[in-house]
N, C-alpha and C positions, 0 to 999 in steps of 0.2 A: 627567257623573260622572268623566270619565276624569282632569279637569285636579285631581281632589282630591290634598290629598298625602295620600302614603302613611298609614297606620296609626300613630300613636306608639308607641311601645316600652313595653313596662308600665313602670311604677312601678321604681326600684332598690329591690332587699331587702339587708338586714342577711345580714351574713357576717363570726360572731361566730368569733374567733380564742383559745382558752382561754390559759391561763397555760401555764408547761410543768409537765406531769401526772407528780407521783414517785407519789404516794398520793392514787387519786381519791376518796377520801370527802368533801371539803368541795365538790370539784365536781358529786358528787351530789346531792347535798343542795340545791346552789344552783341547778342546770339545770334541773329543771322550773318554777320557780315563773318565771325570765328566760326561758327558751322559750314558758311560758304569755303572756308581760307585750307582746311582740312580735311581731312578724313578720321570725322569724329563717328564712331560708334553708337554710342550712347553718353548721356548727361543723366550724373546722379543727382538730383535736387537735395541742397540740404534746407530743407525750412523753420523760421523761425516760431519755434513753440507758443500756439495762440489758438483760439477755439476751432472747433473742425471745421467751422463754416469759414472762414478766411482763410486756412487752407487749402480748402477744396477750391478755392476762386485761386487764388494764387497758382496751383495747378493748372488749371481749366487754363490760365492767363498762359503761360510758357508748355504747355503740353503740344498745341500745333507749330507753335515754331518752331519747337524741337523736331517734329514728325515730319512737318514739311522738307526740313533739312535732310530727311533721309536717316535720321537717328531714334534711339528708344529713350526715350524720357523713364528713367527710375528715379521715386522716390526713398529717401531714404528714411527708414521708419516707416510706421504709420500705412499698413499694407490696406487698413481697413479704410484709407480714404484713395486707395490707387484708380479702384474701377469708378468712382463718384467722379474724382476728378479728370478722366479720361487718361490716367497716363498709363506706359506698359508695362510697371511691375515697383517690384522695392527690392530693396536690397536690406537686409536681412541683421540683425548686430548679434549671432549666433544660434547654434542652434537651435536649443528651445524656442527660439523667436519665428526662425523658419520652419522647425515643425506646425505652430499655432498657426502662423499664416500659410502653408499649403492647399490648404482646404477654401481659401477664400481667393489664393492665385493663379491655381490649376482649374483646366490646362490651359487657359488662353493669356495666361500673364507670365510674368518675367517672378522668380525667384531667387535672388543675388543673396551670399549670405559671407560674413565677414567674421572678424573676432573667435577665427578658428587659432587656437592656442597649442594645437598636436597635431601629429599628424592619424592620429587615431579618428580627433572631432574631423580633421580636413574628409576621411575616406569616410565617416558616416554622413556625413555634407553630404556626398555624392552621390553614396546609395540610400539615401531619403528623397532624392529630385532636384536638387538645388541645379539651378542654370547654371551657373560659375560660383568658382571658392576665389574670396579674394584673399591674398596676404601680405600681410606690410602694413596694416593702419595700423594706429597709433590706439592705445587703450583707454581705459576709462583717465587715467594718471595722465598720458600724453607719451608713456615708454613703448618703445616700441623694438623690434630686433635689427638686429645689424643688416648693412644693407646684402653682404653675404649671408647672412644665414636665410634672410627671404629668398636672393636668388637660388642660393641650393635646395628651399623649398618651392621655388616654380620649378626647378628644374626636374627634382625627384616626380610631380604632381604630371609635367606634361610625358614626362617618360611613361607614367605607369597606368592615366585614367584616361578617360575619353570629356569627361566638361570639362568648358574652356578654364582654364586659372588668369586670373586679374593679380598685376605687380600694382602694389601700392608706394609710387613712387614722388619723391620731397624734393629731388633733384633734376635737372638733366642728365645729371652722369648717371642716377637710378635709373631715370625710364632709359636709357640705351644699356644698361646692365642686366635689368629685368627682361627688356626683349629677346638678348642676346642668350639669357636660361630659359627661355622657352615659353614665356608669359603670351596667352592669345591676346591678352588687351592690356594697355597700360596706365594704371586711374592717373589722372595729374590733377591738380587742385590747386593749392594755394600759391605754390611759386607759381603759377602761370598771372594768375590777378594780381601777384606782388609787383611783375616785372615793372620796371620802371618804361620800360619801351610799351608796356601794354601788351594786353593778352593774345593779341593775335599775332604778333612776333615772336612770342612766348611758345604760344601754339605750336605754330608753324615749325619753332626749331626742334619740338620735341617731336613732332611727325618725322620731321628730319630724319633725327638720332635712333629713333626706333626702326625705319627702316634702312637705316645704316646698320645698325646690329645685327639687323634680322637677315640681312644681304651677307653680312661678313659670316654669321652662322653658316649660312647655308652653303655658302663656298668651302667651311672648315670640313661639311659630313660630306660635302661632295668634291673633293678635288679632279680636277683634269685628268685622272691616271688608268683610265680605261680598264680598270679590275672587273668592273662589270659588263662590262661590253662584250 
């Protein structure tokens, strides 16, 4: 027993990234039926920049439908309105940003942190507390790295640490590329609200394709050839 390998990783889960939120009625309306249709993880709230007091309502407004569905509502930014508005955490735009909010996350929130530019910042991410490193968003400009050098950076990250790594992915063929190097959750965002078919076939195909990858991986570390047996 001892020469088996380890345990595989579960499955990567969807990590649905919303539009940016002035007036959440249409996103009401549409989040249960897409949280119903998959297996979404978590929804990162992006919101649009307005006093903290319509914020926090705007929270409060989409925080239990997310929760009801069985997901974690992160905000992105703005960690100091997470616990006001009831949701489970923020997601972090680097470092310095998730050091300053630690103290107001910990331990009962979610701490996501992103805008990791090395993999120096990715390993002090980890060992400061951060719940997951994401990589692959786009910068302050909108430049962002190729969609191989992200996957070689999920892949180096799941090989070597223990929190989960988020693929920040623009495509379908990303998020089945990024599950396939090793990514636990896979952010999707704007191609899914673009799709012309609507988001929840959007959704859907990229649950698909991530556990299609995640399936063909796992067939590639395990083949049928009884070495270990």
């Amino acid at each position: 027993m001892s020469n088996k390998s380890p345990p595989p990783r579960p499955a990567p889960r969807l990590y649905l990234a919303t539009p940016v939120v002035d007036d959440p009625a249409t996103l009401l309306a549409e989040l249960p039926g897409l949280l119903a249709s998959t297996d979404v993880a978590a929804v990162l709230l992006r919101l649009k920049e307005t006093d903290q007091r319509t914020m926090i309502s705007r929270i409060k407004a989409l925080a239990p439908v997310v929760q009801k569905a069985g997901a974690a509502l992160l905000v992105e930014g703005h960690p100091e309105l997470v616990a006001r508005g009831g949701a489970d955490g923020a997601h972090l735009p680097g470092i310095a940003a998730l050091k300053e909010a630690l103290p107001s996350l910990k331990p009962d929130r979610i701490a996501g942190v992103g805008g990791l530019t090395t993999r120096h910042h990715s390993m002090d991410a980890g060992e400061i507390g951060a719940d997951y490193v994401l990589f692959g968003e786009p910068d302050g400009k909108g430049q962002r790295p190729s969609s191989q050098a992200i996957a070689e950076r999920l892949d180096w990250w799941a090989e070597l640490f223990e929190p989960p790594c988020v693929g920040f992915a623009t495509s379908l063929e990303e998020a089945h590329d990024f599950a396939a190097s090793g990514a636990d959750f896979v952010l999707v965002g704007e191609f899914i609200w673009a799709d012309p078919r609507g988001p929840k076939a959007a959704l859907v195909e990229a649950d698909a394709a991530i556990k299609k990858a995640y399936a063909t991986a796992l067939a590639d570390q395990n083949p049928v050839s009884g070495e270990h047996g």
